[in-house]
C-alpha positions as CSV (number, residue, x, y, z in Angstrom):
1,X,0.0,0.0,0.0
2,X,1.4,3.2,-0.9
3,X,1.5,6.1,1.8
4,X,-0.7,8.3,-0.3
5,X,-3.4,5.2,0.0
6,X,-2.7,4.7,3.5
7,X,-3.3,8.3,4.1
8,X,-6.9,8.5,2.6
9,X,-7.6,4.7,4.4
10,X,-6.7,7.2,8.0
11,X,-9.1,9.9,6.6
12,X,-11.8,8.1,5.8
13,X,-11.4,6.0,8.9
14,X,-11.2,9.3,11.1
15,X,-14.8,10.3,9.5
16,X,-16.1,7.7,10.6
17,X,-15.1,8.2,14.2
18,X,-16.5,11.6,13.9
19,X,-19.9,10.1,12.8
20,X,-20.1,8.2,15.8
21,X,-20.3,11.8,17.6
22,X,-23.9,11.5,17.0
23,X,-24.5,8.2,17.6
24,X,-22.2,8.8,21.2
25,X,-24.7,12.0,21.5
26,X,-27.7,10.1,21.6
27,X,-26.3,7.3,23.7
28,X,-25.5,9.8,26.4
29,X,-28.1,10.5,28.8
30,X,-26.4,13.9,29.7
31,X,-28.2,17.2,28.3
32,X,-26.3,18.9,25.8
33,X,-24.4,21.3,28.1
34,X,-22.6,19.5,30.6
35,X,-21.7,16.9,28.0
36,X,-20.2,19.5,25.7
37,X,-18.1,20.7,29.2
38,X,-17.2,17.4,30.2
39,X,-16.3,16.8,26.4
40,X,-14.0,19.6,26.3
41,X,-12.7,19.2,29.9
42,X,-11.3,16.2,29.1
43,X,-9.5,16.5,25.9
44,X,-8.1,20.2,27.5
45,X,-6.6,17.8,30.0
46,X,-5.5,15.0,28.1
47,X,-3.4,17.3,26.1
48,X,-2.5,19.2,29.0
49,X,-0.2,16.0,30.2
50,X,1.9,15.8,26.5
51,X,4.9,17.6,27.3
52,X,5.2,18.9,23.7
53,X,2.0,21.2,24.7
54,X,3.6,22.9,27.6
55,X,6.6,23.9,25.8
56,X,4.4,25.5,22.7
57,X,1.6,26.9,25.4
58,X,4.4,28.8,27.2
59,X,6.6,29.9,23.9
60,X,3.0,31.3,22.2
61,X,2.6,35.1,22.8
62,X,-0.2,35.5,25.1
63,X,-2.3,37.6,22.2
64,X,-2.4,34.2,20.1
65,X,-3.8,32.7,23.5
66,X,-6.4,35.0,23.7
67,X,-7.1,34.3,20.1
68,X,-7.7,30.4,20.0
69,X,-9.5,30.7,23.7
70,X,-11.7,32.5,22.2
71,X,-12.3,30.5,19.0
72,X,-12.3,27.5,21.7
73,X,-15.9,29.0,22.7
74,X,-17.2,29.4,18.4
75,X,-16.0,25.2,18.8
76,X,-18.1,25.2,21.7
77,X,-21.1,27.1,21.2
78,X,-21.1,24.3,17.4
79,X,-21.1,21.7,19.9
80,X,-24.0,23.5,22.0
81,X,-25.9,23.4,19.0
82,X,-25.1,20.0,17.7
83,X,-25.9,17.7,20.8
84,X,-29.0,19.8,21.6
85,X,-30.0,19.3,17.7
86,X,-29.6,15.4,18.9
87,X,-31.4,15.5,21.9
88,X,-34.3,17.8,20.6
89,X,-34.4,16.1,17.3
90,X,-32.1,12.5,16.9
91,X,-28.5,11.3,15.1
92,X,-29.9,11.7,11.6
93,X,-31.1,15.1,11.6
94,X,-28.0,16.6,13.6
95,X,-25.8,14.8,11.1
96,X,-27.5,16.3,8.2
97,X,-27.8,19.7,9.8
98,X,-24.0,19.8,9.7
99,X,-24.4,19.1,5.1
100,X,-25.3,22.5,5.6
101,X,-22.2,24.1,6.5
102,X,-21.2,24.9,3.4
103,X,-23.4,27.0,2.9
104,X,-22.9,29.2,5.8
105,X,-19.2,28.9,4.3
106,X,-19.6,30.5,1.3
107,X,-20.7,34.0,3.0
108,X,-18.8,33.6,6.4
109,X,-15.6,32.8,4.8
110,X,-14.5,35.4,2.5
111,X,-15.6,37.9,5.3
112,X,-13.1,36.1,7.5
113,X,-10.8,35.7,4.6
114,X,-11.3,39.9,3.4
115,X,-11.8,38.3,0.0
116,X,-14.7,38.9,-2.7
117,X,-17.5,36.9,-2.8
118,X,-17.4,33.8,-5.0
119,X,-20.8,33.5,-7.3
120,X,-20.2,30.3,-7.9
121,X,-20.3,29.3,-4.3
122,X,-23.7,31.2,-3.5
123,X,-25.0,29.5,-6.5
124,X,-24.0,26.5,-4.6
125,X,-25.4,27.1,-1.4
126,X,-28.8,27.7,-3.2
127,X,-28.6,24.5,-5.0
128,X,-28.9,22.7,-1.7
129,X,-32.2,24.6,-0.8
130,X,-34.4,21.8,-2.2
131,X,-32.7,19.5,-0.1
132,X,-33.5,21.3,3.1
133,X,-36.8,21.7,2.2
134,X,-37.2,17.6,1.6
135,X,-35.5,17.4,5.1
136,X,-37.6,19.4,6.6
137,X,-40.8,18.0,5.3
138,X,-39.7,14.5,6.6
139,X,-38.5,15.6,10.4
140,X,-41.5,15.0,12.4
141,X,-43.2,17.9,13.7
142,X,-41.6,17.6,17.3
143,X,-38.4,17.2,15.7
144,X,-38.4,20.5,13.7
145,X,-36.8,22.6,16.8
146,X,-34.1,20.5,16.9
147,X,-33.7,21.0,12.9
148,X,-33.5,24.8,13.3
149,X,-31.1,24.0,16.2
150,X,-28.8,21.7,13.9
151,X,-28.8,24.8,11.3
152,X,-27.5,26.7,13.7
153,X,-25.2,24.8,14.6
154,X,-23.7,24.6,11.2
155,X,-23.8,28.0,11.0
156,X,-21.1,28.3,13.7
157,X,-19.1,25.1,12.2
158,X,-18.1,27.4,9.0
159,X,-17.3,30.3,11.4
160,X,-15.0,28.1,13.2
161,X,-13.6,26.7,9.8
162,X,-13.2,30.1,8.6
163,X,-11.4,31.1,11.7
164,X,-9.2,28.0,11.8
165,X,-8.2,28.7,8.3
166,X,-7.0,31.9,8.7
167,X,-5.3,31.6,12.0
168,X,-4.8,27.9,13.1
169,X,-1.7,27.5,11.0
170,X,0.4,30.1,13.4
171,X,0.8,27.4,15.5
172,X,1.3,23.9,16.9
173,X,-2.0,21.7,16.1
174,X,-2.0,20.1,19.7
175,X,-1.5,23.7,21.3
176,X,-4.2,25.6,19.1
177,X,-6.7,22.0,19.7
178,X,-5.6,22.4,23.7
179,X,-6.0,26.2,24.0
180,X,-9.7,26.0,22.0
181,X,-10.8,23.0,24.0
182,X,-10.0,24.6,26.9
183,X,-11.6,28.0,26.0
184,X,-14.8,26.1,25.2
185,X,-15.0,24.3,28.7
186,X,-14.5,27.8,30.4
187,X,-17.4,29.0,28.9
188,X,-19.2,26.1,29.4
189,X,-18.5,25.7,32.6
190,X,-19.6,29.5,33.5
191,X,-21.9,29.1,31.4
192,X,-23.8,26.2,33.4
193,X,-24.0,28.4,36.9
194,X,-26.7,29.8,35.1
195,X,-28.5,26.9,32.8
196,X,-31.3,25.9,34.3
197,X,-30.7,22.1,35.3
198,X,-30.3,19.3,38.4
199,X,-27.3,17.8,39.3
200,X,-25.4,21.1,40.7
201,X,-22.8,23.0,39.1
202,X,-21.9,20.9,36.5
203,X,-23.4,17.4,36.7
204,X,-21.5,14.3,37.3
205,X,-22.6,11.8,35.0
206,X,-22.6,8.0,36.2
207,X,-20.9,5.0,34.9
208,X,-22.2,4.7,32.0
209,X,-22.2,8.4,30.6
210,X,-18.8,8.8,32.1
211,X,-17.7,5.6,29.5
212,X,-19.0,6.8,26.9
213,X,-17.9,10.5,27.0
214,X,-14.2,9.0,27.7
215,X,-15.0,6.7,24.1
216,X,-16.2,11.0,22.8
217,X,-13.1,12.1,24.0
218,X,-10.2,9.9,22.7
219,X,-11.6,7.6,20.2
220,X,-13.5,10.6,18.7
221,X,-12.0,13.2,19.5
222,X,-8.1,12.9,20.4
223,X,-7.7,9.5,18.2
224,X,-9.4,10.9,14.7
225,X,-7.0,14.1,15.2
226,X,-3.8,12.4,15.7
227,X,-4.8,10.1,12.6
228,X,-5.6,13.0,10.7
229,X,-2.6,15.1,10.9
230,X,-0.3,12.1,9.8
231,X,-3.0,11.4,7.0
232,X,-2.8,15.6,5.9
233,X,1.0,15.0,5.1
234,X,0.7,12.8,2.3
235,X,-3.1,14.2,1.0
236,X,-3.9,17.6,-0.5
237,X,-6.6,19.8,0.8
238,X,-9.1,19.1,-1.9
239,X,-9.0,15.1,-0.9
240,X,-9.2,15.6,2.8
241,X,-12.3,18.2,2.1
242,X,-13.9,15.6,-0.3
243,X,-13.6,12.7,2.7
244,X,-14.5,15.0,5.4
245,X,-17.7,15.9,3.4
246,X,-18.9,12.1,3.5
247,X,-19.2,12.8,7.2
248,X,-23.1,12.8,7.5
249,X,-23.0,10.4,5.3
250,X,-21.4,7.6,7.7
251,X,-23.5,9.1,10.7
252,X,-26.9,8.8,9.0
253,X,-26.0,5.3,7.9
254,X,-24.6,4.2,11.6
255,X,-27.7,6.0,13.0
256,X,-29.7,3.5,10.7
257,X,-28.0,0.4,11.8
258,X,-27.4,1.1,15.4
259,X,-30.4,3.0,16.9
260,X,-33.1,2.3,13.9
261,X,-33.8,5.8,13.2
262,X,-35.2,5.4,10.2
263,X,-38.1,4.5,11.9
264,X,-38.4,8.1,12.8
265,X,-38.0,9.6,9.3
266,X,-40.0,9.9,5.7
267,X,-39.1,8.8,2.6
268,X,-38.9,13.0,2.0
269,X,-36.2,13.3,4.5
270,X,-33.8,10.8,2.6
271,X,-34.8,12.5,-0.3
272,X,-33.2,15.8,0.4
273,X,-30.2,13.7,2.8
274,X,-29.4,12.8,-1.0
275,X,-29.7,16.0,-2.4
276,X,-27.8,18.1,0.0
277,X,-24.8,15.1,0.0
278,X,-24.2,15.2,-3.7
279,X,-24.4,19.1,-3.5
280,X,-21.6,18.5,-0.9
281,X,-19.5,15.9,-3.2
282,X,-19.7,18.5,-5.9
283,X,-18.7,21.8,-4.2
284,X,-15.1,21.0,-4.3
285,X,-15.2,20.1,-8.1
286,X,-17.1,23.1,-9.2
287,X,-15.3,25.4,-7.0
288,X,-11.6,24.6,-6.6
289,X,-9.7,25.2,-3.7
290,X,-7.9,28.4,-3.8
291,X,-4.4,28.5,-4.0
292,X,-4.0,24.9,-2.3
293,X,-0.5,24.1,-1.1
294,X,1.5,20.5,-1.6
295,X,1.0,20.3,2.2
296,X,-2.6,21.5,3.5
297,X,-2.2,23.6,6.6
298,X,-1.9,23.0,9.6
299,X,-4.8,23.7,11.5
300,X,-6.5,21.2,13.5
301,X,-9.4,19.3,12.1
302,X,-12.4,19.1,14.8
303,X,-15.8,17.8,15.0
């Protein structure tokens, strides 16, 4: 097997860890905001005990601190979004809430980027409409809340993606993953002296939450990301984006085969699942990459 082969097996491999996000999402009993802290609580301190992160953490000027703390809480507030979308909703629709980023990409991103506006990628994002509207008209009226939460969601995945493309590269992946992780739980954690919900400050989940959010932390979480920046070394940009965009993909199937959600859902909804996807496929094909470089950068890949 040649590296280059190896390298997309790892990609592919490390979207499908990050489908089982949802699947981990609806498994855990937790609401969505203590299991976003306890998410990002442990992965700030997992990296916290690699030596490697220390030395970056106390070479990085303190204004870059600031900087990916507070992109640490966009990460967060995605997350927010994203397990409440599960919880209000299920798997499925969360997963296919995130197809949507891209469209939220093509006007955050050149704002973030102080570049023009690409037609062809707003022609894009309206190509996907019809697919949303399909969705939509197969979520179950108690499960259209947490489709408009899933949206949202997205909406803050291409701010973050925008963010991490124009500043992640300034530093060492573990120490801009540690510093945003961290930033995220802060919030989170302040944040939930004023949700409104039992278990005290921030609640402490039992044995079998506690398993699972260690499974969410470092086989979907720390495992996918260490896989993935060996993977980015032999793979160009435009690969990596065309793997990562089969994400919903793998979590609407494993939703099907492990919690029966289709059950839940019309024929409509897998209609516009289809739709959206292919959209998804194409982008990168009708609208190249800019400028891509023999080595994408370095920024940390997240989800």
């Amino acid at each position: 097997m040649t590296p280059r082969s190896r390298a997309l097996w790892q990609i592919h491999f490390c979207v499908v860890l990050w489908g089982f996000t949802a699947i981990l999402g609806k498994l855990i009993e937790l609401p969505a905001l203590p299991l976003v802290s306890w998410r990002m609580l442990i992965v700030s301190a997992l990296l916290l005990c690699v030596p490697h992160v220390w030395r970056g953490l106390r070479a990085m000027p303190a204004r870059r601190i600031g900087l990916y703390l507070a992109i640490g809480v966009v990460v967060a507030l995605h997350w927010l979004g994203f397990y409440a979308s599960i919880k209000l909703a299920n798997a499925s629709v969360a997963a296919t809430c995130m197809a949507v980023g891209p469209v939220f990409l093509a006007v955050i991103e050149p704002v973030v980027m102080r570049r023009r506006f690409d037609v062809r990628e707003l022609l894009f994002g309206l190509a996907i409409v019809p697919g949303v509207v399909l969705v939509l008209g197969g979520v179950p009226g108690g499960m259209v809340v947490g489709f408009g939460v899933g949206v949202i969601s997205a909406a803050f995945v291409a701010l973050f993606g925008a963010l991490n493309k124009r500043h992640a590269h300034h530093a060492d992946p573990l120490c801009v993953t540690c510093l945003e992780m961290g930033g995220g739980a802060i919030v989170m954690c302040l944040t939930s002296l004023f949700w409104p919900h039992t278990g005290g400050f921030l609640p402490i989940p039992g044995g079998h939450d506690a398993l699972l959010l260690l499974i969410l932390a470092v086989g979907c979480t720390l495992l996918p990301f260490a896989l993935s920046l060996v993977a980015l070394r032999e793979l160009t940009a435009f690969s990596v984006q065309l793997a990562v965009n089969l994400e919903p993909v793998y979590a609407v199937i494993l939703a099907i085969l492990l919690l029966g959600e289709q059950k839940e859902l019309g024929a409509a909804f897998y209609g516009g699942v289809a739709i959206i996807v292919a959209a998804v496929l194409l982008h990168p094909l009708l609208v190249p990459e800019r400028a891509v470089p023999a080595d994408p950068p370095a920024g940390p890949l997240i989800d």
